[in-house]
C-alpha positions as a printed Julia matrix, in Angstrom:
104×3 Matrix{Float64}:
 61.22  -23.41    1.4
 61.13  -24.26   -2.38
 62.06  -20.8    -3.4
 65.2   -21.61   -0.8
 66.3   -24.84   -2.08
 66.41  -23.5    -6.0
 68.78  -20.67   -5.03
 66.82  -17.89   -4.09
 68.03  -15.54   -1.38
 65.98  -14.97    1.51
 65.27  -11.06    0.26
 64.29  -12.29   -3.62
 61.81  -14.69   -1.61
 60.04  -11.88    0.34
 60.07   -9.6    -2.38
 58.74  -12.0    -5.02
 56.97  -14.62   -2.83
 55.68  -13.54    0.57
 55.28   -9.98   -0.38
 52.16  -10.36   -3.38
 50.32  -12.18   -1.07
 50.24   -9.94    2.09
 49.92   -7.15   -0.1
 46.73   -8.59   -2.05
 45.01  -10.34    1.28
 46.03   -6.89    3.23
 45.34   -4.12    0.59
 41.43   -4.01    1.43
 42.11   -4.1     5.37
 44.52   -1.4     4.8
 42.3     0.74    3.05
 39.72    0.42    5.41
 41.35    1.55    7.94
 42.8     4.64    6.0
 39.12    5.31    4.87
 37.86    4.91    8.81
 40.81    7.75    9.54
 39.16    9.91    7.42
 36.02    9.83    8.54
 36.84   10.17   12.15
 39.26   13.37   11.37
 35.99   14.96   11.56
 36.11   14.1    15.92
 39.16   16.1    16.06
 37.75   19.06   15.49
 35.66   19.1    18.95
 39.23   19.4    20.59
 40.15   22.64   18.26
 42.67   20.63   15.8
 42.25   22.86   12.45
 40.92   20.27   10.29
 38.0    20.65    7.89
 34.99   20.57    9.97
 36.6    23.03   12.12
 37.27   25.43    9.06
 33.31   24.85    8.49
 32.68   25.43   12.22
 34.6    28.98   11.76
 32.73   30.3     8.94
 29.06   28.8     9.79
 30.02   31.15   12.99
 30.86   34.05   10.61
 28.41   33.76    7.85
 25.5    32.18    9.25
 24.56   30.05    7.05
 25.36   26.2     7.86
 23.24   24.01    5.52
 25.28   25.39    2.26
 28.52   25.39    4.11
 27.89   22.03    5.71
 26.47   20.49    2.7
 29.81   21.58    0.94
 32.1    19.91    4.04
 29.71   16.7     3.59
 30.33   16.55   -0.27
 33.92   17.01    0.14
 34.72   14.26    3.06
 32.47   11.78    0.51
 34.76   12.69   -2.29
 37.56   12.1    -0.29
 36.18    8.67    0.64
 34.98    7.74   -2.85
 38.53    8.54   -4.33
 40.43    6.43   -1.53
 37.92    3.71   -2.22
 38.57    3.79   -5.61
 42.25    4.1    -5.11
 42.17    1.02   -2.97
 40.0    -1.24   -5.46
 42.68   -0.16   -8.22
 45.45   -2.03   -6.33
 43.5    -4.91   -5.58
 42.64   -4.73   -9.2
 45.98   -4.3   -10.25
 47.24   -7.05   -7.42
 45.15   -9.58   -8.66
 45.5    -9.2   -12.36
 49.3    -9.13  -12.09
 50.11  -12.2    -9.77
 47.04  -13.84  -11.07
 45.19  -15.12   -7.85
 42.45  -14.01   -5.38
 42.98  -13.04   -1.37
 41.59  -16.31   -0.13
């Protein structure tokens, strides 16, 4: 309402008002729920989507040999998770140090 009465237009309030606050109190709920995606891509395998652990699935079958091709699959969903943790604490980082204020 004070942004209002000083002239602003409804979209320069959003943009410069509303929106740095969902985005720093949402950012961590948002990347939890992109991290929990992740991890559960590994379900769709059991109904033949062609995803990662059903790559793995495919050549354990072929090669035999599933604790160095599973160990691989393992390492490579945790990197995946470790870089879209990271990526997620950056723009909280970023949020925070550029509008000045913590999600409350």
């Amino acid at each position: 309402e004070a942004a209002i009465s000083v002239g602003m237009s409804p979209v320069l309030v959003f943009g410069r008002i509303v929106l740095p606050q969902v985005l720093l109190s949402t950012a961590p709920s948002i990347v939890n729920q992109f991290t929990v995606i992740v991890k559960s891509s590994t379900l769709v395998s059991i109904i033949t989507v062609q995803d990662l652990m059903f790559q793995s699935q495919k050549i354990v079958n072929l090669w035999y040999e599933p604790i160095e091709i599973l160990t691989a699959t393992a390492a490579i969903y945790i990197l995946c998770i470790f870089l879209v943790s990271a990526a997620g604490k950056y723009l909280a980082d970023a949020l925070r140090r550029r509008y000045g204020f913590a999600a409350a």
